[in-house]
C-alpha positions in Angstrom: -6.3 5.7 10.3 -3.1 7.0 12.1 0.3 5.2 11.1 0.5 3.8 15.0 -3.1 2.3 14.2 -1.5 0.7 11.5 1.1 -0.7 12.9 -0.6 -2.3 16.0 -3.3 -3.9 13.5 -0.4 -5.6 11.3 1.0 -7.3 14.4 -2.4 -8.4 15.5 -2.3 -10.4 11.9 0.9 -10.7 11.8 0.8 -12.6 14.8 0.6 -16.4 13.9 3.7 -15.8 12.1 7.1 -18.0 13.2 9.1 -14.7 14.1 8.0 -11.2 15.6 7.5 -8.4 12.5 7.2 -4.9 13.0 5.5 -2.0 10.6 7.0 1.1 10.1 6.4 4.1 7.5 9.3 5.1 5.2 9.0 7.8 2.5 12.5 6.9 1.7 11.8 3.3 -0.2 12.3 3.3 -4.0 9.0 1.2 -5.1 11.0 -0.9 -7.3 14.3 -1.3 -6.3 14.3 -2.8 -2.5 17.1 -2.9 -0.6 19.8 -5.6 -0.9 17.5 -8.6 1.5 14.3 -6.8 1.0 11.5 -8.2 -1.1 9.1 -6.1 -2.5 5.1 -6.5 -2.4 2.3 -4.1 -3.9 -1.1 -4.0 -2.3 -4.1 -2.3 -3.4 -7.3 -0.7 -1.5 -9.4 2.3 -1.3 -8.6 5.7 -0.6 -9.7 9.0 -0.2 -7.4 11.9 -1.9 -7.9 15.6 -0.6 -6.1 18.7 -2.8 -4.3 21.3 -0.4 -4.9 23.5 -2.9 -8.3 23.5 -4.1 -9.9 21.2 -1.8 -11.1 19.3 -4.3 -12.2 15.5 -2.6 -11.6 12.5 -4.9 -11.9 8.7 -4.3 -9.6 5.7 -5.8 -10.2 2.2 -5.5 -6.8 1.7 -7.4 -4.6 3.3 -4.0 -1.5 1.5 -4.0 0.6 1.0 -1.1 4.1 -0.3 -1.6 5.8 -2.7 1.4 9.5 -3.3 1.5 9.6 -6.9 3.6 12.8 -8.2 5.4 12.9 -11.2 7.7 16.6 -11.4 9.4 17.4 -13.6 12.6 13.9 -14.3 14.0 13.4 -10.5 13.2 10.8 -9.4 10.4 10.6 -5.9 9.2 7.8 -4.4 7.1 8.5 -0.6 5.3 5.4 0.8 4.3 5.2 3.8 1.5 1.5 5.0 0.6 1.3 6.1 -2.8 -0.3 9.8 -3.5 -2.0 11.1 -6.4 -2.4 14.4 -7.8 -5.1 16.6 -8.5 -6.6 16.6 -11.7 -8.3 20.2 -11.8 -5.3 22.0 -10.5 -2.5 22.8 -12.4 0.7 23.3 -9.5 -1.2 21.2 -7.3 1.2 18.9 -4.9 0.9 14.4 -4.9 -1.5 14.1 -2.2 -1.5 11.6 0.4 -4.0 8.7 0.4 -6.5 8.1 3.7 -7.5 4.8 3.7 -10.8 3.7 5.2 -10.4 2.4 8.8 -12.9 -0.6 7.9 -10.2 -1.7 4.6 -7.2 -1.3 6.5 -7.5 -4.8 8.2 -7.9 -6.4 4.9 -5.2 -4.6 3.4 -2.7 -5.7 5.7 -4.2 -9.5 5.6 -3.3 -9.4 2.4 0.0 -8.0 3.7 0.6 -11.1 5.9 -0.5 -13.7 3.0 2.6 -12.1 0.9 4.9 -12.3 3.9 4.0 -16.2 4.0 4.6 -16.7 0.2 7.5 -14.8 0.2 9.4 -15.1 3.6 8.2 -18.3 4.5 8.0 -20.1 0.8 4.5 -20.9 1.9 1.8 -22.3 -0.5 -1.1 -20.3 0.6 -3.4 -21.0 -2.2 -5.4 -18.2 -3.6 -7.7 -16.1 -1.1 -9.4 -13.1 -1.9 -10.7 -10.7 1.0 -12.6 -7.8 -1.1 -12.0 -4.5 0.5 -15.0 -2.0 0.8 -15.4 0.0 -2.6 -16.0 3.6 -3.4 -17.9 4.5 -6.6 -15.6 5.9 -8.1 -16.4 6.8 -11.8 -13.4 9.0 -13.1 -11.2 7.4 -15.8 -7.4 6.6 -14.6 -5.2 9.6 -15.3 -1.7 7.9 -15.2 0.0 11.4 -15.1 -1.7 11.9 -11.8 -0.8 8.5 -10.3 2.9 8.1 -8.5 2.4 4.0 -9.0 2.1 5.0 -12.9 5.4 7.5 -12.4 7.3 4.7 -10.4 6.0 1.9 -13.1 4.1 -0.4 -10.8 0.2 1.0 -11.2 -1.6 -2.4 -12.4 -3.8 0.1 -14.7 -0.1 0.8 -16.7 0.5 -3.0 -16.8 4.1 -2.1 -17.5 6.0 -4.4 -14.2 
């Protein structure tokens, strides 16, 4: 699903909220050090990873997306970094970008929202849990392939 596509689904959910948010990609955000006002969140869904150089095709249900969230005079602001992965059969092989089924992409950014309330808003939203559609997946975690793991905020390294 397109970045645009994105965006126009997180202010569909978004859009019970008190103030107007906006989506936007930045490859710029530092995972773990927002901005001075920004809050930080970490979602996971499914992904699809492709290798440029081998084509190799591999599957994670452990994709992590990082948001960088801002609410400032009725304005809210939502910085998006998908997290890549590497190849694990290619040696010089480049982080590769994540695609995200079009079908999990709605829950993802549900679960977006529900941190925006609990974090923005100082709402109690109780615990939901919206499951995301799964790949099978079988290969073992390689945390020298994983950017969340090189950043320090994969849930697999337990280490934030």
């Amino acid at each position: 699903m397109a970045e645009s596509q994105w965006a126009s689904v997180f202010v569909d959910k978004a859009r019970d909220l008190k103030d107007n948010w906006r989506l936007e990609f930045d490859e710029s955000i530092v995972p773990k050090y927002p901005n001075k006002g920004w809050k930080m969140t970490v979602r996971n869904t499914c992904a699809r990873f492709k290798c440029s150089s081998c084509g190799r095709v591999w599957a994670s249900n452990k994709a992590m997306v990082v948001f960088h969230l801002r609410l400032s005079y009725g304005q809210g602001t939502v910085k998006a970094k998908p997290l890549r992965q590497k190849c694990k059969t290619c040696d010089d092989s480049p982080m590769e970008e994540p695609t995200v089924n079009s079908g999990n992409v709605p829950i993802l950014l549900e679960n977006l929202v529900e941190q925006i309330r609990i974090k923005c808003y100082h709402e109690d939203v109780g615990k939901k849990t919206r499951h995301f559609r799964s790949f099978d997946a079988k290969s073992p975690h390689e945390p020298a392939h994983c950017e969340a793991c090189k950043q320090g905020i994969c849930p697999r390294n337990k280490r934030w």
